[in-house]
Backbone as CSV, one residue per row, in Angstrom:
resi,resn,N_x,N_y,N_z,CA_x,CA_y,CA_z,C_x,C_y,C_z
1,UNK,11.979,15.976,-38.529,12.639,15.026,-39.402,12.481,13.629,-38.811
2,UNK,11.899,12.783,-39.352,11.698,11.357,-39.305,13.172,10.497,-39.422
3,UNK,13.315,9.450,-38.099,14.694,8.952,-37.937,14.290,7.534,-39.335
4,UNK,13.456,6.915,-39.773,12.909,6.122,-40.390,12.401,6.994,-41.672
5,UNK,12.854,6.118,-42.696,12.465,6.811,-43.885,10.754,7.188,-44.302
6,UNK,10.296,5.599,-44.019,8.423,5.512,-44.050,8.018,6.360,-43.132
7,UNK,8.645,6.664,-41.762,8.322,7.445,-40.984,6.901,6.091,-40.094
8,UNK,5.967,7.085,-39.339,4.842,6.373,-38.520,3.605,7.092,-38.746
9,UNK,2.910,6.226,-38.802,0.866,6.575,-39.271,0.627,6.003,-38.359
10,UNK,-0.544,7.490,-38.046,-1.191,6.644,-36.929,-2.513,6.117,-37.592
11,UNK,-3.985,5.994,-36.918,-5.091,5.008,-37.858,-5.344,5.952,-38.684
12,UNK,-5.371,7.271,-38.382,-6.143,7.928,-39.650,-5.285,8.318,-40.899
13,UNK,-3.854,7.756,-40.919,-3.113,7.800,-41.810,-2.241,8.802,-42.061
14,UNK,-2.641,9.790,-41.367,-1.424,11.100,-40.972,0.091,10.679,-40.721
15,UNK,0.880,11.181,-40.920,2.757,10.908,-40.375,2.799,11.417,-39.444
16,UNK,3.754,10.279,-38.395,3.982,10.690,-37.048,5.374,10.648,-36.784
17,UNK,6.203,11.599,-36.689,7.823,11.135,-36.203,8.032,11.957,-34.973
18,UNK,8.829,11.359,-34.171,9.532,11.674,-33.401,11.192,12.282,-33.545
19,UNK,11.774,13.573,-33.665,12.759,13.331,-33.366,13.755,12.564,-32.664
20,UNK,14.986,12.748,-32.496,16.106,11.842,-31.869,15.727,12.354,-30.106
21,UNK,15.739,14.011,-30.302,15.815,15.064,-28.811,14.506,14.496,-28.311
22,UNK,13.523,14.184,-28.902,12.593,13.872,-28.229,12.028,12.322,-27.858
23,UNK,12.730,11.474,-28.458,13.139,10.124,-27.722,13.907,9.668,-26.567
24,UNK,14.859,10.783,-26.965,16.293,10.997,-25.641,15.299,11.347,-24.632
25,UNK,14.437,12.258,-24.651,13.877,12.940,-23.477,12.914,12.163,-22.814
26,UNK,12.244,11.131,-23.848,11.339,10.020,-23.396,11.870,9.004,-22.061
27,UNK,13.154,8.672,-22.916,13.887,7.549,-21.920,14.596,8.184,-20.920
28,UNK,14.464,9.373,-21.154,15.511,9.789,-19.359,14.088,10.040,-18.589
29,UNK,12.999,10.219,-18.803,11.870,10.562,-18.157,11.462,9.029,-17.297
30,UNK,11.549,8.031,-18.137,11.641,6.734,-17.392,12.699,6.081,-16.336
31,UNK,13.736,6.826,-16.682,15.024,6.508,-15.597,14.606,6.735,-14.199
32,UNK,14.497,5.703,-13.381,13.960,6.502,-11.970,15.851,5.743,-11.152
33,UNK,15.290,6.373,-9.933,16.502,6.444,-9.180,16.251,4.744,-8.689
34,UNK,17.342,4.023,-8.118,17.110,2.868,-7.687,16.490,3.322,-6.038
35,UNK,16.766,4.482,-5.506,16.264,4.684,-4.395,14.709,4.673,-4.330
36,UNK,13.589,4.958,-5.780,12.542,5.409,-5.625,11.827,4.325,-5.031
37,UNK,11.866,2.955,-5.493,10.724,1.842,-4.778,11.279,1.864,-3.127
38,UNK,12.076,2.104,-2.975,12.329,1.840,-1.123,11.497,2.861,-0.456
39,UNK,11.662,4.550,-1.502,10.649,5.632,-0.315,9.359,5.010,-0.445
40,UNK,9.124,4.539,-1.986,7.443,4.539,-1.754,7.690,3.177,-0.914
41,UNK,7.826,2.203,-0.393,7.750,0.894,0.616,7.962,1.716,1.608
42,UNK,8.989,2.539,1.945,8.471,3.169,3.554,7.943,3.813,3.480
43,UNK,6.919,5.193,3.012,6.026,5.999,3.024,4.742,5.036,2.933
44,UNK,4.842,3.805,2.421,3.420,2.777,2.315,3.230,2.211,3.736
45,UNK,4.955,1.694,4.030,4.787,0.948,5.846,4.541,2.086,6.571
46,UNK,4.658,3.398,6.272,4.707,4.396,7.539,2.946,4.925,7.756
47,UNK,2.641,4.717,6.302,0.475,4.937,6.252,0.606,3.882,6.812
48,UNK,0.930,2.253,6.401,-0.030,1.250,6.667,-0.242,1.146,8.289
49,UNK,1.215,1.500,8.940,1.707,1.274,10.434,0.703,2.633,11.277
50,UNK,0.381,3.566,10.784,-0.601,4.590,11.153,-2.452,3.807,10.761
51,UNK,-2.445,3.774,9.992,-3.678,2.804,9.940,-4.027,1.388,10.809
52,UNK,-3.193,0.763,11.018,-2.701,-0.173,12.070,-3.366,0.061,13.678
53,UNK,-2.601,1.394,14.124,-2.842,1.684,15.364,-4.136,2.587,15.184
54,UNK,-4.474,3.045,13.985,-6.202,3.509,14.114,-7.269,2.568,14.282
55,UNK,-7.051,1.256,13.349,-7.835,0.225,13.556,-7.733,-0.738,14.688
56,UNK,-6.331,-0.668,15.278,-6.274,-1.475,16.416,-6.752,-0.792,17.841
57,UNK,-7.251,0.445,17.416,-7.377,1.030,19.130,-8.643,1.126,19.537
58,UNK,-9.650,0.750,19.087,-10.843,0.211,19.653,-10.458,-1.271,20.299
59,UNK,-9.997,-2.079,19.699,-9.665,-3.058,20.322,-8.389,-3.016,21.597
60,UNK,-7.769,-1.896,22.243,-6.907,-1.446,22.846,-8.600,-0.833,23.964
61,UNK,-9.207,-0.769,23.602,-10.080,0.096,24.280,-11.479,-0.656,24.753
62,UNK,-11.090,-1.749,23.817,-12.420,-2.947,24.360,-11.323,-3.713,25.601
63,UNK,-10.429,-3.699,25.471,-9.426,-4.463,26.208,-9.682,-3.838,28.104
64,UNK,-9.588,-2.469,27.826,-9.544,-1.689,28.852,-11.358,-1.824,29.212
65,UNK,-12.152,-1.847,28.571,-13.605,-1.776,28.642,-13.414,-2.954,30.141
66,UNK,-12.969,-4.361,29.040,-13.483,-5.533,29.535,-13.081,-5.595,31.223
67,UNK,-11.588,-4.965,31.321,-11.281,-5.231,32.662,-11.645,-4.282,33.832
68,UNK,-12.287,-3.241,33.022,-13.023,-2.309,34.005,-14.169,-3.227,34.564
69,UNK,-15.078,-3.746,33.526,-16.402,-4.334,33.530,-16.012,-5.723,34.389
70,UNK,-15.148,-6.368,34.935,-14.431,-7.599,35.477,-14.620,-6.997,37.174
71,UNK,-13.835,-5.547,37.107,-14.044,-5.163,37.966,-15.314,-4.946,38.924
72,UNK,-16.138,-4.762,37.991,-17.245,-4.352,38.037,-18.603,-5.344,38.615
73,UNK,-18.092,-6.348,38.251,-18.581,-7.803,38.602,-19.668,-8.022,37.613
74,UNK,-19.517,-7.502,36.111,-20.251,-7.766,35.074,-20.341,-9.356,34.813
75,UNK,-21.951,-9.776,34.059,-21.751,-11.129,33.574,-20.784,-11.515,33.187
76,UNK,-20.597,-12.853,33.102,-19.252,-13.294,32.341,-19.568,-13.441,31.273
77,UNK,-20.931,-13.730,30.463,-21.078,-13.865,29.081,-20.831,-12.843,28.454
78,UNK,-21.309,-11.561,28.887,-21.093,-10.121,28.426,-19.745,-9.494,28.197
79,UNK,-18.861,-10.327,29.168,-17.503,-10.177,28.886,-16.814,-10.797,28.069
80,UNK,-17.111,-12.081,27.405,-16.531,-12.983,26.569,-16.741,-12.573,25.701
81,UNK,-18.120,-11.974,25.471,-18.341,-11.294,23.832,-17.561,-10.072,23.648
82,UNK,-17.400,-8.961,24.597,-16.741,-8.202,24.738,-14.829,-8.449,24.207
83,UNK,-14.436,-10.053,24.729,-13.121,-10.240,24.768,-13.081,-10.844,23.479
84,UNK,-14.247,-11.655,22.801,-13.846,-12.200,21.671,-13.874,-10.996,20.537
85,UNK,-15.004,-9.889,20.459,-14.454,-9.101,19.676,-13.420,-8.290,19.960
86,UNK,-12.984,-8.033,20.963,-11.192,-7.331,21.180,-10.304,-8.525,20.337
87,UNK,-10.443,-9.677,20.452,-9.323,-10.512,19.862,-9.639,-10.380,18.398
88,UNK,-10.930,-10.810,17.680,-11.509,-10.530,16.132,-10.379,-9.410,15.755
89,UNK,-10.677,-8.205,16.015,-10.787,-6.876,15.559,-9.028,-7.102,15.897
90,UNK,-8.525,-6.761,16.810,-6.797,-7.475,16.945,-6.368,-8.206,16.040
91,UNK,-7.130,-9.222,15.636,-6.311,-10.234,14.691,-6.585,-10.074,13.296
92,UNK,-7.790,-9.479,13.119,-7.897,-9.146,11.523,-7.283,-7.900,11.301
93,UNK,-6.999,-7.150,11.883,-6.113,-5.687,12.118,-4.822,-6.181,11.327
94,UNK,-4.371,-7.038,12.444,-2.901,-7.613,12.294,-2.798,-8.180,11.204
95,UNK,-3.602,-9.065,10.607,-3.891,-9.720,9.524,-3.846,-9.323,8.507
96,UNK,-4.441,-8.002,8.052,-4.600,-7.145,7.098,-3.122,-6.224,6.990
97,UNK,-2.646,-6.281,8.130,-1.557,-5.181,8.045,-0.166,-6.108,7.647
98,UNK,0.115,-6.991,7.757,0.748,-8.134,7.312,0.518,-8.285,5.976
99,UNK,-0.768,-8.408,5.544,-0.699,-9.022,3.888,-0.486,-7.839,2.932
100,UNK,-0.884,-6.274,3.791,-0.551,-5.061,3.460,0.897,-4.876,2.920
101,UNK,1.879,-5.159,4.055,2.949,-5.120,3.855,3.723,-5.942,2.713
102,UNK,3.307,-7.228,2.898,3.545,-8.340,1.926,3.575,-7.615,0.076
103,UNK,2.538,-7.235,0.357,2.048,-6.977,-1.652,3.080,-5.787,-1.697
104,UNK,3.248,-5.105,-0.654,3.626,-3.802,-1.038,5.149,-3.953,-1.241
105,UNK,5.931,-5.248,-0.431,7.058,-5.488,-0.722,7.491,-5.937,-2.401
106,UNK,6.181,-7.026,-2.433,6.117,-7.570,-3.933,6.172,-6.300,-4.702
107,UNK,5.198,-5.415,-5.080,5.445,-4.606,-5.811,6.842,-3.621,-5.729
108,UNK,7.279,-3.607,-4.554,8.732,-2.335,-4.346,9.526,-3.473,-5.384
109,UNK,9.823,-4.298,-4.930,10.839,-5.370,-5.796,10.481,-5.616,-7.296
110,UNK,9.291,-5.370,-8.057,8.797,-5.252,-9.084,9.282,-3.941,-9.786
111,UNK,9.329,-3.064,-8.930,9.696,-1.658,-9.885,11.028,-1.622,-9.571
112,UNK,11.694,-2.244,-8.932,13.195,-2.201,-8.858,13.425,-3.182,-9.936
113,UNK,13.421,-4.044,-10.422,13.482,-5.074,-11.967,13.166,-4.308,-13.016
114,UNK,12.308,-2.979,-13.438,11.624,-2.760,-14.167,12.747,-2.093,-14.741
């Protein structure tokens, strides 16, 4: 039974109604909990913060390289390149994991308005 008398067509001109039970059921299907954007923001910081220390540990490991190789009485040019990509790879790590966090806040606060 159509809540609208004309009822709804879709393009090919057929009638489309929805009951009342099945509108009700529409909009409770959209009801989310106000808790849901906070798990997904910490289940996002808890990947991003695991991705973090995957991408940062070569550079944890060039770190340790360089001061072995210091020890070692390696060139010093060989070591600077060595130290500037430990800092690169450190700071775009950090970099990325920051703007990571950022969007992901924007969006948690987006589905909490919604």
């Amino acid at each position: 039974m159509c809540t609208s008398p004309a009822g709804f067509f879709n393009p090919k001109g057929e009638r489309i109604c929805k009951t009342k039970k099945q509108n009700q059921s529409n909009s409770q299907q959209h009801k989310k909990s106000i808790w849901t954007p906070v798990v997904h923001f910490a289940a996002h910081t808890f990947v991003g913060s695991l991705l973090f220390v995957i991408v940062g540990a070569p550079a944890v490991g060039l770190s340790m390289l360089v001061h072995a190789l210091e020890a070692a009485h390696l060139d010093g040019f060989t070591l600077e390149v060595l130290a500037f990509l430990e800092h690169a790879i450190l700071l775009a790590d950090a970099g990325l994991f920051l703007t990571y966090l950022v969007v992901t806040a924007i969006k948690s606060v987006k589905e909490m308005w919604k």
